[in-house]
C-alpha angles and dihedrals in degrees: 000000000000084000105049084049085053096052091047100048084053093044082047087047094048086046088065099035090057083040087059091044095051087049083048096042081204128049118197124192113229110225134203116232091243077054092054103045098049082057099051086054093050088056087047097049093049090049097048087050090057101055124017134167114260118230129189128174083339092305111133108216108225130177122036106331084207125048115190128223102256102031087209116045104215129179096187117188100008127183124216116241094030128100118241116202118200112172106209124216110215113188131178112242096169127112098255141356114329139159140211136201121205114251117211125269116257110274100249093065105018090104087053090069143059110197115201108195135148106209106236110208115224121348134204131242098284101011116141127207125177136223125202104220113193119197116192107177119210098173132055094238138112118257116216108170143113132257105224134206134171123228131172094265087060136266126338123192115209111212112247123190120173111182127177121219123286155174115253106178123190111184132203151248099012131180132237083288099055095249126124118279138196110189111182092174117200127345135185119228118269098024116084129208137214135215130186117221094206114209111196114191102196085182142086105244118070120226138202129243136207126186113209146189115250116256090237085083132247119339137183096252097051089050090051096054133063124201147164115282115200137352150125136308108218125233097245099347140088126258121198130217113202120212124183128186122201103182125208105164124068109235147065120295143192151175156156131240139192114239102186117185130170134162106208088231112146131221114007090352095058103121114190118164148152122200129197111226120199117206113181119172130163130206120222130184108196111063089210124078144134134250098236135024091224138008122213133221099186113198120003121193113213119254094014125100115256116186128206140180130218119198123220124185133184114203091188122102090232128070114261126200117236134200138177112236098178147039098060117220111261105206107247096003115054131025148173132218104210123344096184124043138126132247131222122237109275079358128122132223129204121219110201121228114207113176127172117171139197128215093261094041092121089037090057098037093029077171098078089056112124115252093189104057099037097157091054114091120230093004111146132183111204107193119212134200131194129173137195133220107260096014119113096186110062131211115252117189125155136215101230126177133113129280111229138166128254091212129115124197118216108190114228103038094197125044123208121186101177132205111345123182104233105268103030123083133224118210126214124184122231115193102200107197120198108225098184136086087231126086103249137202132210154173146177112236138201089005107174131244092267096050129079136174120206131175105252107240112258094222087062085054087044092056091040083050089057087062094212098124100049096217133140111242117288105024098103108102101229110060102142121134107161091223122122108238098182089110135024140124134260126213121223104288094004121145120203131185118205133172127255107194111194107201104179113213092192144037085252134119116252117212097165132172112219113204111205114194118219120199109195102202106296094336120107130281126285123204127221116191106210110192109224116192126190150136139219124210130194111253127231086210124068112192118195077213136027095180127037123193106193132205119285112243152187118242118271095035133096136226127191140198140154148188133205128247130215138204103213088169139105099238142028131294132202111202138195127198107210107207140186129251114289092236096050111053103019092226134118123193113203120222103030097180131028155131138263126193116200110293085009111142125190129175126227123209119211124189133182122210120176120206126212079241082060096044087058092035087125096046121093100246110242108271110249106233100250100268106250114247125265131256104286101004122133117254122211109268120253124291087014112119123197113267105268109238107226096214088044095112080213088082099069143039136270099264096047094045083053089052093041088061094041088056091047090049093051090044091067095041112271148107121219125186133161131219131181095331108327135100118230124204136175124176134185104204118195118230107197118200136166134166108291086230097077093055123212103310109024116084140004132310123237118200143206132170142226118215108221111181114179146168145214114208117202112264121266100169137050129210120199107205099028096195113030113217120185096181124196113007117180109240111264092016128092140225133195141212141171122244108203111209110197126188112227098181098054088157096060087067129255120331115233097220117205144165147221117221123263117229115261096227090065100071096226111115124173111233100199136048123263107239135171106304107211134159094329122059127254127216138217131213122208136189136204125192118164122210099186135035098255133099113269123194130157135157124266108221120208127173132184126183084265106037149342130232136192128219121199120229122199143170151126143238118230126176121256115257091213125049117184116201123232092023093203102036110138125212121252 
């Protein structure tokens, strides 16, 4: 009894349980999260039985452990209503035993397949086993799905594709837009011709074609041609649609035509389709003719052979005899090859060109000018007619293209040097001016030791073209451009100036001829002969360097080099070192005039020393507000300006402030140009030098120069203070004083400071050790302790992987006013 109570006290307790649930509609469980995350291991743990990875000797399996035979399982032109068979290979590619299960079919085709298959159990590396796999369609659609399986390495999906039959047209010929086209070409009046449309059906279902009239009405063309209607495409075959065109109107025709074709297939195989067909024909009446209108010759260079073929076609079935009728052969210039001759029926026949003219060809024949091109020089037109036996209308066709010259002008046509010490160089300019139609070549070959061409700088023709110096080319001092200018090109009408530097290696005469090779287009080359003159002379002077190219440096630093001069003459020599403002070029040459005995030697220093004022030589300075008057002062009455002072750079704008300085650069003998950042400069500075004998006033100068190139880097570090002045020290005491270091370029990375020892007898000494300088600043600390009474200075040098600086010390030694004797005496 106890247990039947039992059972209906828990039938009574499941009563209200399913009662609570019907007034909820959903019951949840609440688990624990013990509860939750056993379950999530035993999902784990399922999911980890189902697929694993197969190992074998340490080797890990990847890719699909089974391939099946196809590899694609295809059902192609399937019927609906009948039953398909594909037996699959399934082999095991893996490294060791597996096993697979088969996974359903997606829902959407799985009751289009019956599937036979004996599961197999575990299988061996290389093992095949086989599944019939029977598709019954039911639909008229195309089936693109996987048959999937399941193997211990995880799931593998089989590619299915089920297709109906269909039509699958290709057409041709077809025109540039992909649409059918019917080209009968010319035809003469009275013969007929005949084209094929090809239909190729590539696909199982046969469809039907129809060939219409276009909707736009009746045309010439389409009453003129016959076709075939309608017909049959083929399954997997080709179908052919005649045309034929008898012509019997002379002109050009077109038109379009409706080409309609459907199958009736329902579902994915339904083709329906209209094509638009394009028939074009033209009627002709003379069976010879030409290719082209006209033939051109494009561009002819006077006194070379240029060839041309004309060609000349019968479309009659008959040979017809042919003959040239103009133009008339010109002895020498212009011939014809040959100007008789007979064509075979539906032949062709070539009439050589051969022209050959001379400079004066259109002066001579003014009736082969172009009149249509009047403005173009050297254009002709020379007309050609031909005519046919039994051919009252004749062909007219024309050789058309422009005359132009093969010569080059080089100004000047001689070029003197004059008298040149042995190891300097004297420049001279040659413009070289392209007087053809044509883009030319050229190069100056076998030049000798003491000869070189360079391009000239195209900031030096800018500034000629400026027209502020009023010079002739070549006249400026720095021309230097460091480009080889032996070869180059020359488009039609270009001038180009390049620079011939003469360095003469010996005290002889030169008397040179320069050959200068010039390539036309593709014709042969043609030679200039340029006469070059100079003498060397054998120099009183001898430099260990002719050319300096000095440190690049930041502002506000100094670099230094210098080179040696010798007097290798008999007598003595006074010399003069002519230098450039201070402000301009930033160098100093020490010393500037001086004397040389014979075998005397003395050596010049030259610095260079860029300010922050060099580095903005090119900007407009900032323009000062006017100052007020002052109490009492007059002002200046109503409507009156201040006289405007002319020299003031106020007074113009940037650019010309900027050529105003150039100018002024050039007109000392320099060339200045800037580039990312940093500041160029070149210099030619004239050394002048005479027997002293003669003394200051009395006989002739001689020169030489001294090439300077320098260059200004943009800043990385700063100095405060930039010169570091102790003052007055008395002697025997020290001061001291910071030095800041700041890096400017912190995105370049951290700067490795280090430093060059100061000479003991100075009395400066650095307390602290230099070290990388980044975004904060460092400090130094220096100290100054005299010894003497005397003024010290020195320069501290600092260098980091990007730049150096210099920082000038400075200070004095001055006697104590007090003096205690003794110094170390203690009190009692």
């Amino acid at each position: 009894m106890d247990e039947e109570e039992e059972e209906i006290e828990e039938e009574e307790d499941l009563d209200e349980e399913d009662e609570e649930n019907v007034d909820k509609k959903l019951w949840v469980p609440n688990y624990s999260k013990l509860e939750l995350q056993y379950m999530a291991a035993a999902r784990e743990r399922q999911r980890k039985n189902i697929c694993s990875v197969q190992t074998w000797q340490g080797k890990e399996f990847r890719g699909d452990a089974f391939l099946a035979k196809p590899a694609v399982i295809a059902f192609n032109d399937f019927e609906v209503g009948k039953r398909y068979r594909q037996v699959i290979e399934v082999t095991n590619v893996s490294l060791t035993f597996n096993q697979f299960k088969l996974l359903p079919l997606d829902d959407s085709v799985k009751d289009f397949f019956e599937v036979n298959f004996v599961p197999p159990g575990r299988m061996s590396a290389g093992v095949t086993r086989y599944i019939t796999l029977w598709f019954v369609p039911k639909v008229s659609q195309d089936i693109v799905s996987t048959f999937p399986i399941l193997a211990k390495t995880g799931r593998i999906d089989f590619p299915l594709r089920c297709t109906t039959k269909k039509t699958i047209l290709t057409i041709t010929p077809q025109d540039a837009e992909a649409n059918p086209s019917v080209d009968f070409g010319s035809v003469l009046v009275g013969e007929s011709a005949e084209r094929e449309l090809i239909i190729k059906n590539t696909g199982a279902l046969a469809a039907d074609f129809s060939v219409l009239r276009s909707d736009e009405g009746v045309d010439q063309l389409t009453d003129m041609t016959t076709w075939t209607e309608k017909g049959v495409c083929k399954a997997l075959g080709s179908s052919k649609i005649a045309f034929k065109f008898v012509p019997t109107t002379l002109g050009e025709f077109s038109t379009d035509l409706r080409l309609c074709i459907a199958n009736g297939a329902p579902g994915d195989a339904n083709y329906e389709k209209e094509f638009c067909v394009r028939v074009r024909g033209s009627c002709l009446d003379v069976p010879i003719y030409v290719d082209s209108e006209e033939y051109d010759m494009h561009t002819c260079v006077y006194g070379h052979i240029f060839r041309e073929s004309v060609m000349i076609r019968n479309r009659a079935s008959v040979a017809m005899k042919i003959q040239v009728q103009k133009p008339k052969q010109i002895e020498g210039e212009l011939q014809l090859n040959t100007a008789l001759a007979y064509i075979q029926g539906h032949g062709s026949q070539v009439i050589q060109v051969k022209l050959a003219p001379k400079a004066d060809f259109l002066d001579r024949h003014p009736e082969y000018r172009d009149a249509k091109r009047p403005d173009v020089p050297g254009a002709f037109r020379i007309p050609m007619r031909i005519v046919g036996a039994d051919q009252v209308l004749p062909v007219n066709t024309c050789l058309i293209g422009t005359f132009t010259t093969d010569a080059m002008t080089f100004l000047p046509g001689e070029l003197n040097f004059g008298p040149c010490l042995v190891g300097t160089s004297a420049v001279q300019r040659l413009t070289i001016v392209n007087e053809s139609a044509l883009k030319r070549r050229y190069a100056f070959t076998r030049l000798p030791s003491y000869l070189s061409v360079q391009e000239v700088p195209q900031d030096v023709l800018e500034e000629e073209s400026w027209g502020g110096l009023d010079a002739k080319p070549g006249t400026i001092a720095v021309v230097d451009a460091g480009i080889d200018g032996s070869m180059g090109s020359l488009l039609p009408g270009e001038k180009r100036q390049v620079s011939f530097l003469y360095t003469p290696e010996s005290a002889i005469e030169m008397d040179n001829k320069i050959l200068c090779k010039v390539i036309t287009g593709d014709l042969c080359v043609r030679d200039f002969v340029i006469s070059c003159t100079g003498q060397g002379m054998s120099p009183s002077l001898e430099f260990s360097e002719t050319k300096l190219d000095l440190a690049a440096i930041p502002a506000d630093a100094s670099t230094k080099d210098s080179i040696v001069v010798t007097n290798v003459s008999k007598v003595a020599q006074m010399l003069n070192v002519v230098l450039p403002p201070m402000e301009l070029s930033g160098v100093k040459v020490t010393p500037i005039c001086f004397s040389l005995q014979p075998k005397e030697s003395q050596r010049l220093q030259v610095e260079f020393k860029p300010t922050k004022e060099y580095v903005d030589l090119l900007k407009m300075p900032a323009e000062e507000k006017p100052a007020e008057p002052e109490d009492g002062a007059a002002a200046p009455p109503d409507g009156e300006a201040a006289p405007a002072d002319e020299e003031n750079p106020g007074a113009m704008d940037a650019e010309e402030y900027s050529r105003h300085q150039i100018e002024d650069i050039r007109e000392h003998g320099g060339r200045r140009w800037e580039a990312e950042g940093t500041v160029h400069g070149s210099w030619r500075l004239p050394i002048c030098f005479k027997p002293a004998s003669q003394g200051f006033r009395d006989g002739r100068d001689q020169f030489c120069y001294l090439g300077i190139n320098t260059c200004v880097l943009p800043s990385v570090l700063a100095m405060q203070p930039a010169v570091l002045d102790f003052g007055d020290v008395t002697a025997g005491q020290r001061a001291l004083r910071p030095l800041v270091i700041t890096n400017l370029a912190v995105e370049d990375g951290v700067q490795e400071l280090h430093m060059e020892a100061l000479p003991e007898n100075q009395g400066f000494t650095i307390l602290n050790a230099p070290r990388a300088v980044g975004s904060k600043p460092f400090q130094f600390m220096v100290e100054f302790k005299p010894q003497l009474v005397q003024i010290y200075q020195t320069a501290l040098q600092l260098r980091t992987q990007n730049t150096r600086v210099q920082v000038p010390l400075r200070g004095k030694g001055v006697s104590p006013v007090l003096k205690i004797e003794p110094q170390d005496r203690t009190r009692v």
